[in-house]
C-alpha positions as CSV (number, residue, x, y, z in Angstrom):
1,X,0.0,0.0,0.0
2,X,2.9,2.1,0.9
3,X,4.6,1.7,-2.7
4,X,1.0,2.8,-4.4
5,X,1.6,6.0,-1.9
6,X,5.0,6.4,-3.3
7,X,3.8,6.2,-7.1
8,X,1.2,8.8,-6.6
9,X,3.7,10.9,-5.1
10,X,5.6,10.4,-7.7
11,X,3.3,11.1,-10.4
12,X,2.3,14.3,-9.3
13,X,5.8,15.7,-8.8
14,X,6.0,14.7,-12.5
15,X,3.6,16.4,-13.4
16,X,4.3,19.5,-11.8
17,X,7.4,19.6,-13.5
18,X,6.3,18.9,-16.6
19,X,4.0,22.3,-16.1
20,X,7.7,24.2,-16.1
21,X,9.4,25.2,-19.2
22,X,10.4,22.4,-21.0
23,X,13.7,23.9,-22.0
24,X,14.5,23.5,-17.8
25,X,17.1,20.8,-17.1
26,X,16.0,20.1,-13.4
27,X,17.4,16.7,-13.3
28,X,16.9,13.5,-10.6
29,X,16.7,13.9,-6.6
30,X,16.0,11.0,-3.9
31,X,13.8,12.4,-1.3
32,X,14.0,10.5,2.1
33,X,10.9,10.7,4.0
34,X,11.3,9.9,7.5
35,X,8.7,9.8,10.6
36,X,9.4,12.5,13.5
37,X,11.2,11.2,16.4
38,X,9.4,11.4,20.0
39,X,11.7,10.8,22.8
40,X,10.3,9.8,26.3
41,X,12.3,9.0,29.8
42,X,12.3,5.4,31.1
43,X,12.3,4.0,34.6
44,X,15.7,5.3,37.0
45,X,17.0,3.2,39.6
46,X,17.2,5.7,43.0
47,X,19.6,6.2,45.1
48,X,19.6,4.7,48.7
49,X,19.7,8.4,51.1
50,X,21.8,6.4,53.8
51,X,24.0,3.8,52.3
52,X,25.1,0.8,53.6
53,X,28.6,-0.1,54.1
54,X,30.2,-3.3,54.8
55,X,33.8,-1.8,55.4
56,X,34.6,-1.7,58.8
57,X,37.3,0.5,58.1
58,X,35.3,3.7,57.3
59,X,33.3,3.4,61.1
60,X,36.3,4.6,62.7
61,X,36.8,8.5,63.3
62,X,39.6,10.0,62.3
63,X,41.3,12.4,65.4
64,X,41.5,15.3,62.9
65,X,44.1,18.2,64.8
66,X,44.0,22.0,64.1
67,X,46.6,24.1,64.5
68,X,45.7,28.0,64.8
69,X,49.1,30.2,63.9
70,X,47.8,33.3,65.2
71,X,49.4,37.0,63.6
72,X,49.2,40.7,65.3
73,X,47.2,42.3,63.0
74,X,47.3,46.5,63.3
75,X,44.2,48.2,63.9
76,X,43.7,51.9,64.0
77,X,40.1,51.3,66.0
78,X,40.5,53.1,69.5
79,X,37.5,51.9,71.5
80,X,36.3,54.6,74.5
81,X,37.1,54.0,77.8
82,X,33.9,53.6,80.3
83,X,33.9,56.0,83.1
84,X,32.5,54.3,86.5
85,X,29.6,56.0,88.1
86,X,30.4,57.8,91.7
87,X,29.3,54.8,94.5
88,X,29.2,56.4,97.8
89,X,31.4,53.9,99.9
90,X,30.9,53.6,103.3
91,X,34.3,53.7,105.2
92,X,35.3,50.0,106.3
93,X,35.4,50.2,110.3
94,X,38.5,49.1,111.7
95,X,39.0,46.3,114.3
96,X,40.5,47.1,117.5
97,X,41.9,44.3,119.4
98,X,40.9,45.9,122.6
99,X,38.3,47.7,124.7
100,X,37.4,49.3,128.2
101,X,33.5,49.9,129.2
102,X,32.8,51.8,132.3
103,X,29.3,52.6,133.8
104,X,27.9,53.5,136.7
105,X,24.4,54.3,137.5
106,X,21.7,54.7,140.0
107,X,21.4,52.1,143.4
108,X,25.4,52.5,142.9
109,X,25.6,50.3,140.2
110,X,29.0,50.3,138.8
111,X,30.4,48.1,135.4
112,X,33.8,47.8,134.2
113,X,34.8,45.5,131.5
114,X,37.9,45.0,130.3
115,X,39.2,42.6,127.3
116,X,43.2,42.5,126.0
117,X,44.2,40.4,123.2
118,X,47.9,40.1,122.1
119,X,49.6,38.1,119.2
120,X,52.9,36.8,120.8
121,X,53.8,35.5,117.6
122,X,52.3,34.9,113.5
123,X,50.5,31.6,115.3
124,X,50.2,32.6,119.0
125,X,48.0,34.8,121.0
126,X,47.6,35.9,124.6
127,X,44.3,37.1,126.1
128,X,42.5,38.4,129.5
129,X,39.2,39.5,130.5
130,X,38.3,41.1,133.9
131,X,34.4,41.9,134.2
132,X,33.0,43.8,137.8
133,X,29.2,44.3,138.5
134,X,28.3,45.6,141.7
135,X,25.4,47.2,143.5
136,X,24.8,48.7,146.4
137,X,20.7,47.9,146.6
138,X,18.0,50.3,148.0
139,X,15.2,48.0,147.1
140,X,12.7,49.3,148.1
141,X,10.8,47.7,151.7
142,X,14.2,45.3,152.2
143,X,15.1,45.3,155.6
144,X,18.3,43.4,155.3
145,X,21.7,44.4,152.9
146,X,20.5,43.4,149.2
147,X,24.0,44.7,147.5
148,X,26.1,42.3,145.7
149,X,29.1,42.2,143.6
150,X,30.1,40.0,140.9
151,X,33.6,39.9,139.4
152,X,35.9,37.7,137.3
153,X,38.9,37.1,135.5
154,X,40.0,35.4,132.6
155,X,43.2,34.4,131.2
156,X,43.8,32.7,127.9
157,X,46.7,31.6,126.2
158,X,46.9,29.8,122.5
159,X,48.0,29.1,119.0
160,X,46.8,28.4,115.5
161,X,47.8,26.6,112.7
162,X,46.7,24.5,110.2
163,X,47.0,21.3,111.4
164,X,46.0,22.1,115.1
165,X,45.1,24.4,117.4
166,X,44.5,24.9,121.4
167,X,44.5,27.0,123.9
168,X,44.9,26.9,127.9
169,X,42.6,29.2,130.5
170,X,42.8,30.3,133.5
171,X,40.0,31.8,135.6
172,X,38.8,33.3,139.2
173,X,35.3,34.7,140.0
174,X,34.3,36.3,143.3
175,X,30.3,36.2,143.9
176,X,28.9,38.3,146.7
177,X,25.1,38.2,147.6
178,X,22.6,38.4,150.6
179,X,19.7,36.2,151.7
180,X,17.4,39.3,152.4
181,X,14.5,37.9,151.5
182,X,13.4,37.5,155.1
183,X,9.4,36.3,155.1
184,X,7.0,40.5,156.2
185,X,5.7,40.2,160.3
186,X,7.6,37.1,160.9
187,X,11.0,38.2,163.0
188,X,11.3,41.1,165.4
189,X,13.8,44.0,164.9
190,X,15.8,42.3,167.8
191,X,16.1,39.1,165.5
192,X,16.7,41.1,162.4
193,X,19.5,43.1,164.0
194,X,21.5,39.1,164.7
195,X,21.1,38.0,160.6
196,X,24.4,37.9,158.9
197,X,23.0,37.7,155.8
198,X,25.9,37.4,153.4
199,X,27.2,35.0,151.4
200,X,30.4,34.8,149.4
201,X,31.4,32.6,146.6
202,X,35.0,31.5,145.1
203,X,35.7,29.8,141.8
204,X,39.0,28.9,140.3
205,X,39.2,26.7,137.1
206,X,42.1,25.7,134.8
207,X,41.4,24.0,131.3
208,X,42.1,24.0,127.7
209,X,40.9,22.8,124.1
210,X,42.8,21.1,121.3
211,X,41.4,20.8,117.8
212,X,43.6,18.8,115.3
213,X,42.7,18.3,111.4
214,X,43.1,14.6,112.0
215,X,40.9,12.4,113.4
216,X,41.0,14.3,116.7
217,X,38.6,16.9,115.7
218,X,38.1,18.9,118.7
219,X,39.0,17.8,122.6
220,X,38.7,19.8,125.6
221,X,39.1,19.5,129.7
222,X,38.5,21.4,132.6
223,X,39.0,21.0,136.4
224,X,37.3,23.4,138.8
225,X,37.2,24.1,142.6
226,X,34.0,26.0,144.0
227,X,33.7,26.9,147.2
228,X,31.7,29.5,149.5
229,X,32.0,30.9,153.2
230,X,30.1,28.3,154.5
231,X,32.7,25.7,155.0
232,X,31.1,24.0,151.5
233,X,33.9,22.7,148.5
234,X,33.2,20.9,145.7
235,X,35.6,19.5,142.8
236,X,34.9,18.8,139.2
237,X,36.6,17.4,136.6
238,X,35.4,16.9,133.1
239,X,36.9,15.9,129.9
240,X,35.4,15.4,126.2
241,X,37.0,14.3,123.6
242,X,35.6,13.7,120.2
243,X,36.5,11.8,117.6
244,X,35.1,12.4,113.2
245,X,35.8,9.9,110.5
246,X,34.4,8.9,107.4
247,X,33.8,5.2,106.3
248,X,32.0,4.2,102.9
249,X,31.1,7.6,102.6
250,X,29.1,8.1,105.7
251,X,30.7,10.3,108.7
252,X,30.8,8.6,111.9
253,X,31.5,10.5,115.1
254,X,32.2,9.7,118.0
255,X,32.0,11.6,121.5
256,X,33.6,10.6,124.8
257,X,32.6,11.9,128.7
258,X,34.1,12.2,131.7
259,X,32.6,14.2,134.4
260,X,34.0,13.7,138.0
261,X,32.3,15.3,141.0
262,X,32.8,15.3,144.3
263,X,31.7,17.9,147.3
264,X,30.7,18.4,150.7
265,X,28.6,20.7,153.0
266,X,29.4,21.7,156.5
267,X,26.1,21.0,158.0
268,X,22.4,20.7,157.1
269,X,19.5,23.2,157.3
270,X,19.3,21.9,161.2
271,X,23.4,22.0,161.8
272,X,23.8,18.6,161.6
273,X,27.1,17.1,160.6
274,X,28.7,17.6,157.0
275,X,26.9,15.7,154.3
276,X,28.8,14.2,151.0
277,X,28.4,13.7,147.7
278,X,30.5,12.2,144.4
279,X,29.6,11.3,141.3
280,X,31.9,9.6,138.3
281,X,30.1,10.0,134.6
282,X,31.7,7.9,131.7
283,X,30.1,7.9,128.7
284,X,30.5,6.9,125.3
285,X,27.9,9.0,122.3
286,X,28.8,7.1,118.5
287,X,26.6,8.6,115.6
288,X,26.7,8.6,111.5
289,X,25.3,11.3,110.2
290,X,23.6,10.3,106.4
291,X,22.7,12.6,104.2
292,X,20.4,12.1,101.1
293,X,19.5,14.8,98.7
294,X,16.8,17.1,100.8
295,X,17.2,14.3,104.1
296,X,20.0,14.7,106.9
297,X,19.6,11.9,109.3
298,X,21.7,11.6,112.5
299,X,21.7,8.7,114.3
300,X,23.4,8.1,117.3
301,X,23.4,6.1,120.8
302,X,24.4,7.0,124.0
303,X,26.2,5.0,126.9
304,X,26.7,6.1,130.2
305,X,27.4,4.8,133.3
306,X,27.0,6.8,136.5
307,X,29.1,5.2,139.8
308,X,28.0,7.1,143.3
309,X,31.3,7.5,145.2
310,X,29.5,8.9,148.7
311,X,25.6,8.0,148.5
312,X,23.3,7.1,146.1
313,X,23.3,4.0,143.3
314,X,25.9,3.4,140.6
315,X,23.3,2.6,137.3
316,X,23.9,2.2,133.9
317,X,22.0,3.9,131.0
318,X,20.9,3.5,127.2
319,X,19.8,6.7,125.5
320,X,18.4,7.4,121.9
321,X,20.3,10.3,119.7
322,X,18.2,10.5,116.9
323,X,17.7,13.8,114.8
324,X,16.8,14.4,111.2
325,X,15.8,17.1,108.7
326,X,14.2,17.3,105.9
327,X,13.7,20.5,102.9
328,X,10.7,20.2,102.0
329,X,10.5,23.5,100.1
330,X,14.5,24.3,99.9
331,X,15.1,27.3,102.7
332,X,11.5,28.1,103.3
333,X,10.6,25.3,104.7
334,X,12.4,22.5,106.7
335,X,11.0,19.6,108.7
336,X,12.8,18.9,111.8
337,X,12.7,16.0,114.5
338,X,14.4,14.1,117.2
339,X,14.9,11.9,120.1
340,X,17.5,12.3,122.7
341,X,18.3,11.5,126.0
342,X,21.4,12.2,128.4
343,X,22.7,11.9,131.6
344,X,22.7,15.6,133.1
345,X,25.4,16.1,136.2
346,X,24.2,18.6,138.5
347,X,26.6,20.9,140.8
348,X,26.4,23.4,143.4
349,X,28.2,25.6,141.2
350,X,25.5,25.7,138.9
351,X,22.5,26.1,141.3
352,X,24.2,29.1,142.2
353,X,24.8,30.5,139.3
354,X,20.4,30.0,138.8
355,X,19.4,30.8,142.0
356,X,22.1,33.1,144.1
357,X,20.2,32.6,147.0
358,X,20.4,28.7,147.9
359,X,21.3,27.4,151.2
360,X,24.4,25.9,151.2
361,X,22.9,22.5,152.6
362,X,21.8,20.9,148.7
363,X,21.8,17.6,147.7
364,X,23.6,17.1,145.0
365,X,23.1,14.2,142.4
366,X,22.2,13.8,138.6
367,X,19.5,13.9,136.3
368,X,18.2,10.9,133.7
369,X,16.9,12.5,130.7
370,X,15.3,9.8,129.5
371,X,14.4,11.2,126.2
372,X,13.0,14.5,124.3
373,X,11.0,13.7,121.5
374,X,10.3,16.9,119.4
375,X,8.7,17.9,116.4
376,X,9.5,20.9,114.4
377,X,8.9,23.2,111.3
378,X,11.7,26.2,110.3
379,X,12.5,28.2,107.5
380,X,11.7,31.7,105.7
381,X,8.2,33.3,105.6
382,X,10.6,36.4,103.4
383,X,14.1,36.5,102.7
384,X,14.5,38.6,105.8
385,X,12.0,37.1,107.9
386,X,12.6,33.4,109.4
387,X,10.5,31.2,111.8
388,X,10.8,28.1,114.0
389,X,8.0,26.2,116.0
390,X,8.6,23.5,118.0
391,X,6.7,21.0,120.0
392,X,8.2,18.2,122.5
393,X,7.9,15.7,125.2
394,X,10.3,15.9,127.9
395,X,10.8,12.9,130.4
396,X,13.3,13.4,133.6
397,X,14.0,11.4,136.2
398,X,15.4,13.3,139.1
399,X,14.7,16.5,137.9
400,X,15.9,19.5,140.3
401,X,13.4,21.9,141.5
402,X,13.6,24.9,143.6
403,X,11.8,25.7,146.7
404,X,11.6,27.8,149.9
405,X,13.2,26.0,153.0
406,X,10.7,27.8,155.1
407,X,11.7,28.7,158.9
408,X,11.8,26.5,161.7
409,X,11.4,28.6,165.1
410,X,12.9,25.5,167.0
411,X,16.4,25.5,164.8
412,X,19.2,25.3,167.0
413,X,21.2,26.6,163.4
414,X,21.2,30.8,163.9
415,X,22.7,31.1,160.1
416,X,21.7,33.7,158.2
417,X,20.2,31.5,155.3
418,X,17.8,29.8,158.4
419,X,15.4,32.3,159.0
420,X,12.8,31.4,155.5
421,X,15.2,33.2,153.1
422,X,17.1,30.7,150.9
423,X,16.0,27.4,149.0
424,X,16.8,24.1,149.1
425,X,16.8,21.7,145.9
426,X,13.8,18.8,145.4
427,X,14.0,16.2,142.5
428,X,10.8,14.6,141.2
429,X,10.3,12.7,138.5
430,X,9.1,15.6,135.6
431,X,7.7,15.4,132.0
432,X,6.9,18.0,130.4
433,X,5.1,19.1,127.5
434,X,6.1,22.3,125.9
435,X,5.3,24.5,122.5
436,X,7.7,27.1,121.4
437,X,7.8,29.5,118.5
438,X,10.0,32.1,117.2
439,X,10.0,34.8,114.8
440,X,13.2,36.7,113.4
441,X,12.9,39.6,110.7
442,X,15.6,41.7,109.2
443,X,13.8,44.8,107.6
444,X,17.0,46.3,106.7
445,X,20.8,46.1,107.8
446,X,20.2,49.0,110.1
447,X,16.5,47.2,111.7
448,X,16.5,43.9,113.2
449,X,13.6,42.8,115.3
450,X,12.7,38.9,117.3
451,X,10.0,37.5,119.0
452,X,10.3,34.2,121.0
453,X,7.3,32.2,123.1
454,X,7.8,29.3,125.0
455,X,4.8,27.5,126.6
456,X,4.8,24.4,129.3
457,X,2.6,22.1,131.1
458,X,4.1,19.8,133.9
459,X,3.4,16.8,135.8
460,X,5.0,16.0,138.7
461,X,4.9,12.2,140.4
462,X,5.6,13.3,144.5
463,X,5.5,16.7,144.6
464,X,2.3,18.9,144.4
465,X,3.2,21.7,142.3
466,X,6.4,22.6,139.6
467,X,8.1,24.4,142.0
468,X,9.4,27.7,140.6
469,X,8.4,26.7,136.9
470,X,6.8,29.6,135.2
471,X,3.9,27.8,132.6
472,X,5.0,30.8,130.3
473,X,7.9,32.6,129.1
474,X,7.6,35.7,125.8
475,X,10.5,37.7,124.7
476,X,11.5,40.5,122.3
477,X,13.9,42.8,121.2
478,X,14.2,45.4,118.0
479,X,17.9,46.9,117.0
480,X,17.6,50.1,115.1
481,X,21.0,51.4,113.6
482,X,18.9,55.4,113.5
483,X,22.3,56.7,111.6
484,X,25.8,56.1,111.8
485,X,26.9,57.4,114.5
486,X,23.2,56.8,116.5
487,X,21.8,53.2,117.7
488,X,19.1,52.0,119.5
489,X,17.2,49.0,120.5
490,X,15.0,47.5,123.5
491,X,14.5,44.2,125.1
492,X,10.8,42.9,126.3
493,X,10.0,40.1,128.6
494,X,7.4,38.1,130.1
495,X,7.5,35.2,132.3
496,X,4.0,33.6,134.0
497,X,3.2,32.9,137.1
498,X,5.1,30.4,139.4
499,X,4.7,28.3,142.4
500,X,5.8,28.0,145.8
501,X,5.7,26.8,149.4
502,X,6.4,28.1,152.5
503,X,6.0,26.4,155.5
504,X,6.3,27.8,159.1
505,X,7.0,24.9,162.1
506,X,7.2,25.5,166.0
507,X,6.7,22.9,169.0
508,X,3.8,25.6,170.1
509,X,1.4,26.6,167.6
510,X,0.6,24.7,164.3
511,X,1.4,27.1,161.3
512,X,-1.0,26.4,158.5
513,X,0.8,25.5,155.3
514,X,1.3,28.8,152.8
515,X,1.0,28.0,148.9
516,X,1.9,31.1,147.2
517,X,1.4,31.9,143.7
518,X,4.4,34.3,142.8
519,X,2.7,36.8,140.2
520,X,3.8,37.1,136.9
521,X,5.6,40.2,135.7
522,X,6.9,41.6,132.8
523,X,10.4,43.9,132.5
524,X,10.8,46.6,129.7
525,X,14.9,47.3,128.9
526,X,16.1,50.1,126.1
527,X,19.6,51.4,125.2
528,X,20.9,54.1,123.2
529,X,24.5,54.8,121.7
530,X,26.0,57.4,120.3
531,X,29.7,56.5,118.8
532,X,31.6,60.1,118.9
533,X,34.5,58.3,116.9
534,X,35.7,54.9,116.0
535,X,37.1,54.5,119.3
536,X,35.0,55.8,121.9
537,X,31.2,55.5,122.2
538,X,28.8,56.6,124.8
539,X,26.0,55.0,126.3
540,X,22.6,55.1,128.3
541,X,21.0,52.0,129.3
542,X,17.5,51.8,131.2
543,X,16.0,48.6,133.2
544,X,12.7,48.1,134.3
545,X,11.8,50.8,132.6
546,X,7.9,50.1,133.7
547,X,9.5,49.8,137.4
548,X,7.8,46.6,138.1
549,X,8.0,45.4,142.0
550,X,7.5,41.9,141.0
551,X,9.3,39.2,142.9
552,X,12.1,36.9,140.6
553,X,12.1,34.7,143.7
554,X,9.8,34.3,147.1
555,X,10.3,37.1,149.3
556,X,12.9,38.4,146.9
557,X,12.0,41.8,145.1
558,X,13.8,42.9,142.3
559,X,15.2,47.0,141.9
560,X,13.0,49.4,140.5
561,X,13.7,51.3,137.5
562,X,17.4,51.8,136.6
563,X,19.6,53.9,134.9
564,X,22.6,53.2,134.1
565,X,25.4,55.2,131.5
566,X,28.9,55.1,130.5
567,X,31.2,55.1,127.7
568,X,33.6,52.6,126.2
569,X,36.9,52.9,124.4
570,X,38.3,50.7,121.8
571,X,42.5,50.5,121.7
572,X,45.5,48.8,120.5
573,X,48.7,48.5,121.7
């Protein structure tokens, strides 16, 4: 069919050319027809994004190091210098190594004070205090002398370094007072007129610390005489070293005790012959403190064994040392608990120093904490304001309380602590539940103010009442830095009410039995200072500045309002 196409085709191209001039000599051509060529795109193999190898060499990095060659290159570019804006700097207060503070003030109140430091060398260091406090009473309605003085010296000598450091002391303290707290309408003037009612007390002590970086973290003894013009002595010794190491990562301490005392009274409340007492305390306090994130956790035992050397039973006791604490919410607010128990040695020397006006006819012996179990919540209401409420459970065994000895009209002892005006010491078995809270702000570093409660409830096993125990103590103070050469500040507190006993006896009439409820009182304190350099400041103190008569003790009122002002200089040598 195609060649019929082709001869057609032909044919007419023929005769087309046979319409041309005849005398054209066109000639022959071959025409190639040919069909137009369409290209298209076939199938491509893709390739793979993540290849697979099968080298092993080409998985191992190459450590590829770069070398930096650096040049100075000159710049003309002069950048401007910042100027720092004018701080107003508060001059930094120097440290004096020195001071004496003298005061005197109404009811002849006189104060010195008196601290020395010296560096005998880069590591050593000499030191001495001497503090006086003296008055020459006027309370008001006090028939007998109500003055007393109070004065003591302390030497120190030690030395620093970094792998130890210690120091040895030496002190003596003088203690006059008066038992003029003589029951209203009981004694004639005659009577009065025979009291001697002073009482002086002596203390010497010698001791020292050592603290090395070892094991031996911190060690210290002391051995101390006490004695009064009574004819009583007593004798203490007590030493505590304490040992810190760490094993598998936990810290284990471990604290030792030895607390020797031994004393003696010239007679009884009646004048009976001397009575003795001793007392050797060993014990032995290991703990491991573990700590956990937000959880501190130290727990600890204690062993202590208590041999009477005079009278009295040589025991042995177990107590728990538990504490932990826990952040729940960082700083603002921390969980705290505990158990602990001890074994508390009691002294003559520190009944006086609570209650100035005890007989000197005590019996002396210790007390079993048996434990303390307390619950608490501290931490930061502001970043300047910080809290801490506490409740607990107190259990004691032996528990010393204070009460009047009374007056016996058939005493053959004339004393001047026999006629109803000193105290003798009871123990009774105590517990105690208490609630305490404190508050602490700083507005500012020139305004500090504190607030502090502490509330109690007692029950007693023999005796009646808590002798002497107020149910309620509230104090307070605010600071005020007013510029900088002018401070301030005052001191508020409360104490409830307490009870006591005092019981009158005679062979002829039958003296009914006196409970006395000693009211509860309240004493407002200020100061003001002004510093006229940075050496020497003045000062103006005020007590009682509500001038409370309330009674501190049975029978004993306190001074009235007082005023007291001085100055104190600062020094080196």
């Amino acid at each position: 069919m195609k060649q019929v196409k082709y001869i057609v085709a032909v044919l007419f191209l023929t005769q087309i050319s046979f319409a041309q001039k005849k005398d054209d000599n066109i000639g022959t051509e071959v025409v190639n027809v040919v069909k137009p060529y369409t290209p298209t795109i076939s199938d491509a193999f893709k390739v793979k994004e993540t290849p697979t190898l099968d080298d092993e060499e080409t998985l191992k990095k190459e450590n590829i190091k770069y070398n930096i060659f650096s040049f100075p290159v000159a710049s003309t570019f002069a950048p401007s210098k910042g100027k720092a804006a004018n701080v107003d700097k508060s001059p930094e207060e120097k440290i004096f190594s020195n001071y004496l503070t003298l005061a005197a003030g109404n009811y002849g109140t006189a104060n010195v004070e008196l601290f020395v430091t010296e560096n005998v060398s880069n590591t050593d260091y000499l030191g001495g205090m001497l503090r006086h406090s003296s008055s020459q009473g006027g309370i008001d309605n006090v028939i007998l002398d109500d003055k007393f003085m109070n004065t003591a010296l302390d030497l120190t000598y030690g030395s620093r370094t970094k792998a130890m450091t210690w120091n040895a002391d030496l002190g003596y303290k003088n203690q006059i007072y008066n038992w003029y707290g003589i029951p209203p309408g009981v004694f004639s003037d005659a009577t009065i007129e025979t009291i001697d009612e002073q009482q002086t007390y002596h203390t010497l002590y010698v001791g020292g610390r050592l603290g090395l970086s070892s094991v031996l973290k911190e060690s210290s003894i002391k051995f101390s005489r006490f004695w009064d013009a009574f004819g009583s002595a007593e004798n203490r010794f007590v030493a505590k070293p304490s040992l810190e190491f760490d094993i598998v990562e936990q810290k284990i301490k471990a604290d030792f005790i030895l607390d020797y005392i031994s004393g003696s009274f010239d007679q009884d409340i009646s004048g009976n012959p001397s009575y003795k007492y001793g007392f050797t305390n060993v014990g032995f306090q290991p703990s491991v403190k573990i700590q956990k994130d937000d959880l501190t956790i130290n727990a600890g035992v204690g062993f202590f064994y208590s041999a009477a050397q005079e009278e009295g039973e040589s025991k042995f006791f177990i107590y728990p040392q538990v504490t932990g604490s826990y952040r729940v919410v960082g700083d603002l607010m921390i969980f705290y608990a505990g158990i602990e128990g001890t074994l508390k040695q009691n002294s003559y020397h520190d009944f006086v120093q609570e209650n100035f006006f005890v007989a000197p006819t005590l019996g002396v012996a210790p007390t079993d904490q048996k434990f303390d179990v307390y619950v608490g919540l501290k931490g930061k209401l502001a970043n300047s304001v910080s809290y801490n409420v506490r409740g607990s459970y107190l259990s004691e065994e032996n528990k010393p309380l204070f009460k009047s000895y009374g007056y016996d009209e058939n005493n053959p002892n004339t004393d001047g602590y026999t006629f109803g005006n000193s105290f003798n010491v009871l123990y009774d078995n105590v517990k105690t539940i208490s609630f305490f809270g404190e508050l602490k702000a700083d507005f500012s570093k020139n305004v500090t103010f504190g607030i502090n409660g502490t509330f109690n409830s007692y029950t007693m096993d023999a005796q009646g009442e808590a002798w002497n125990l107020p149910g309620i103590k509230v104090g307070a103070n605010l600071d005020v830095n007013i510029t900088p050469k002018w401070y301030a500040g005052t001191s508020l507190f409360f104490v409830g009410e307490r009870k006591d006993q005092f019981i009158r006896s005679s062979l002829l009439i039958d003296y009914p039995i006196q409970n006395v409820t000693l009211d509860s009182y309240f004493d407002l304190n200020a100061h003001v200072g002004f510093k006229y350099s940075e050496r020497l400041t003045f000062f103006l103190k005020g007590n009682n500045l509500a001038n409370q008569d309330y009674q501190r003790w049975l029978n004993y009122p306190v001074q009235g309002l007082q005023v007291l002002g001085g100055a104190s200089y600062k020094f080196d040598f």
